[in-house]
N, C-alpha and C positions, 0 to 999 in steps of 0.2 A: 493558240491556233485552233480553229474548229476543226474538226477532224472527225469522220467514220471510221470507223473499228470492225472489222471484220475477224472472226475465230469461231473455233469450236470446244478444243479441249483445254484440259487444266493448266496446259502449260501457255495457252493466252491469258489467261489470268493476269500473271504478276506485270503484262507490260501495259495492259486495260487498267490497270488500279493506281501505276505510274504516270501513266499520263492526266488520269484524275488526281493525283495528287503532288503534281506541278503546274499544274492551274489550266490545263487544254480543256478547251468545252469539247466533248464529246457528244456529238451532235445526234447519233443513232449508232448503235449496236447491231450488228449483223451477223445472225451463228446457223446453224445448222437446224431443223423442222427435229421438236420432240421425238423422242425413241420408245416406241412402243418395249416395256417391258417382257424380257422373257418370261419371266414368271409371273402371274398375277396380272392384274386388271390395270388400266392406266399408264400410262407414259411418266419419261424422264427429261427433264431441259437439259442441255448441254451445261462444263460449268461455267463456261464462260458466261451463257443466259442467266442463270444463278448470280456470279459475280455484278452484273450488271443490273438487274434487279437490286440484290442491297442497295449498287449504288445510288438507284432509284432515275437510271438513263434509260431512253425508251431503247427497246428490241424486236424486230422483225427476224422472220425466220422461215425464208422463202424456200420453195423445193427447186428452184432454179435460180441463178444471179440472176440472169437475166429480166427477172419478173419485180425488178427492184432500180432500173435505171434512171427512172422520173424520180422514188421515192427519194433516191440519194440524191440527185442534183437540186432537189428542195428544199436541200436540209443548210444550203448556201456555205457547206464545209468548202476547205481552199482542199483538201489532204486527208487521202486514206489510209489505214494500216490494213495490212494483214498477217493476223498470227495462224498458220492451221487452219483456214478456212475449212477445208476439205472440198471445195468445187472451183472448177477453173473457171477465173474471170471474163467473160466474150468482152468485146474491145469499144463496144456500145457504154459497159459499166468503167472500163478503165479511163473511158475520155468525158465522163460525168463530171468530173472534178478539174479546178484548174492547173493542180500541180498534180496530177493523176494518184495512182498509189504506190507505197512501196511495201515490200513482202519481210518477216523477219522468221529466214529460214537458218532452220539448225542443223547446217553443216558448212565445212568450207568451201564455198563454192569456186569453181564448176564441180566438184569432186560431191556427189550425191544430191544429183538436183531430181524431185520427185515424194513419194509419197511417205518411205518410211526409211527418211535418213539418219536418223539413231539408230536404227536397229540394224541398216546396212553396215554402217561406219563401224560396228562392236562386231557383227559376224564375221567381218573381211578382217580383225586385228590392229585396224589403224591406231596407232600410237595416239594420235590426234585426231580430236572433232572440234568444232565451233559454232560461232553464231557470223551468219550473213546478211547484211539489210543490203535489200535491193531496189529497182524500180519494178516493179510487176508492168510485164510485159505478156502480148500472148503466146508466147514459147514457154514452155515451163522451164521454170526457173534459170530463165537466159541472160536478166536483165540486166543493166548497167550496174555495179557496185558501190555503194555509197561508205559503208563500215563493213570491216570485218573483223573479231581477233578467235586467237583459240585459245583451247587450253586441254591438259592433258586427259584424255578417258581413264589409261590405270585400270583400275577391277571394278571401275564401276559397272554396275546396269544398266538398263536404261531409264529408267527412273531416275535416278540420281544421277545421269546424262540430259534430260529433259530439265530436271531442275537445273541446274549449273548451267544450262544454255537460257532458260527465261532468263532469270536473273541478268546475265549479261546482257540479254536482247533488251530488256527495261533500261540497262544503263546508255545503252548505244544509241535506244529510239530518241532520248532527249538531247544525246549529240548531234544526231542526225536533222533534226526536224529544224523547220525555217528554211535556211537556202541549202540543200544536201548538194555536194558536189561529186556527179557520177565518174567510177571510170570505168570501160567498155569490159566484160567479163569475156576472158576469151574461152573457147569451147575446146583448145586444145586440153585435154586429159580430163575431158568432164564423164561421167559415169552417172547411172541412174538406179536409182533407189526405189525397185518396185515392190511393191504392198508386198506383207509379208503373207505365206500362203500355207495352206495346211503340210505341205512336205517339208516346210521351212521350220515346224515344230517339231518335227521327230529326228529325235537325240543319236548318233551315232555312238557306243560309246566305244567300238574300238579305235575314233580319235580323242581322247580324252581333250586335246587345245580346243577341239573344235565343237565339241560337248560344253565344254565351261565358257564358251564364246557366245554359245546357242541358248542356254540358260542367261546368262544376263544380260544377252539382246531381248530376250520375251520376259521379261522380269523389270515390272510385277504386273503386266497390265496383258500378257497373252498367255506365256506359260507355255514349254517346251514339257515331250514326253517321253518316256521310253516304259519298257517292259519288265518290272523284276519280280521273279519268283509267281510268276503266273498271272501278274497284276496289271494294270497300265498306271501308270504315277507320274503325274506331273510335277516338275523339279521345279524350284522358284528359289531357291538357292543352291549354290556350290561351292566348289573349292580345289584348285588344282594340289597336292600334296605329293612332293616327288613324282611327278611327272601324273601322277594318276589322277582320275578325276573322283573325289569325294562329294556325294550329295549331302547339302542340309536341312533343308528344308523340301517338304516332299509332300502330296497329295494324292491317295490314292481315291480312282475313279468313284464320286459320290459319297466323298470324305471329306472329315475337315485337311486344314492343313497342320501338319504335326512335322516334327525333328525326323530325320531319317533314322536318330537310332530307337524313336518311338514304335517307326513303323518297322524296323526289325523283329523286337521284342513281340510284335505282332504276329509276324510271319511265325516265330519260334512259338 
């Protein structure tokens, strides 16, 4: 099947390299406009652009979808993906293609449809997350359901949530694709998963559950904070231990990253 790809982060990766290597011509790559560097001189590509480069498939990298309608329907793909884009689709770009596109979002859907569904689905406790393919529609994430399975979160992070969700999403895309058969997603009990914000990273620690929830939702790609011994320290691992919440891996402000009983011995 010819096909457009749309992503941005690491975790569009593994289903871009899946469908290249079950034989889909991937017709144009579609990610997010380089990131200018915080520090120093020059810009970063996305890794999906990265990825897609080795593969040596062409990449566009618009600051609007929108600014991409003609380039897609040229590209004479039947079928779009999208992993992560990070910009919603206008209905101009979704009716470019003859079988439109479909989304592979990682959560159970209706339950966290929106921008930061790992990291919701680990701060609320849920037992369970998964992988969703959908039909991308202009509701976010409303669309008809084509695949879904889950599997357990446990003490992961989110890292090692976004991984275990690509992965699945790679196996699911190749059941999916050719004739996918939708069924309607209904909206009872659906919840929304909004970006996560700077008050979403400071650590409570008189609830310890909700401290060790907070750390492996931002972990390893935001990073939750709290204050000890006069310091601010970002925690990037934990540990619940009889009820209490033990840090292990810690950063204090304009530090590397060291062992919490590193940065003890510090303090002392």
């Amino acid at each position: 099947m010819r096909i457009v790809f749309l992503g941005s982060p690491a975790d569009a990766v593994p289903p871009l390299r899946a469908l290249v290597a079950d034989g889909h011509d991937v017709a144009l790559v579609v990610t997010q406009p380089d990131r200018r560097r915080s520090r120093g001189a020059g810009t970063d590509p996305t890794p999906l652009k990265r990825a897609a480069l080795e593969l040596g498939l062409p990449v566009v990298t618009p600051a609007k979808a929108r600014e991409i309608v003609e380039e897609v329907r040229a590209t004479g793909a039947e079928m779009g993906v999208v992993v992560a884009f990070g910009q919603l689709l206008p209905v101009s770009l979704l009716e470019a293609l003859p079988h439109g596109f479909v989304n592979l979002h990682f959560s159970l859907l209706p339950r966290w449809r929106g921008a930061a569904p790992v990291e919701r689905a680990i701060l609320a406790g849920d037992e369970q997350t998964g992988v969703t393919i959908h039909r991308t529609v202009e509701e976010l994430d409303a669309g008809p359901i084509a695949a879904q399975e889950a599997f357990v979160v446990g003490d992961l992070d989110a890292g090692g949530v976004y991984e275990r969700a690509a992965e699945l999403a790679a196996r699911q895309l190749e059941e999916v694709l050719g004739e996918p058969v939708f069924t309607p997603q209904p909206d009872d009990g659906a919840t929304y998963a909004e970006k996560v914000t700077p008050a979403d990273r400071e650590l409570d620690l008189s609830d310890p559950l909700d401290a060790w929830r907070r750390v492996r939702a931002l972990s390893p790609h935001i990073g939750a904070w709290t204050t000890m011994y006069g310091r601010r320290l970002t925690v990037w691992r934990a540990r619940l231990e009889d009820g209490a919440f033990v840090p292990e891996l810690v950063q204090p402000e304009g530090r590397r990253q060291m062992t919490y009983d590193e940065f003890l011995r510090g303090v002392r």
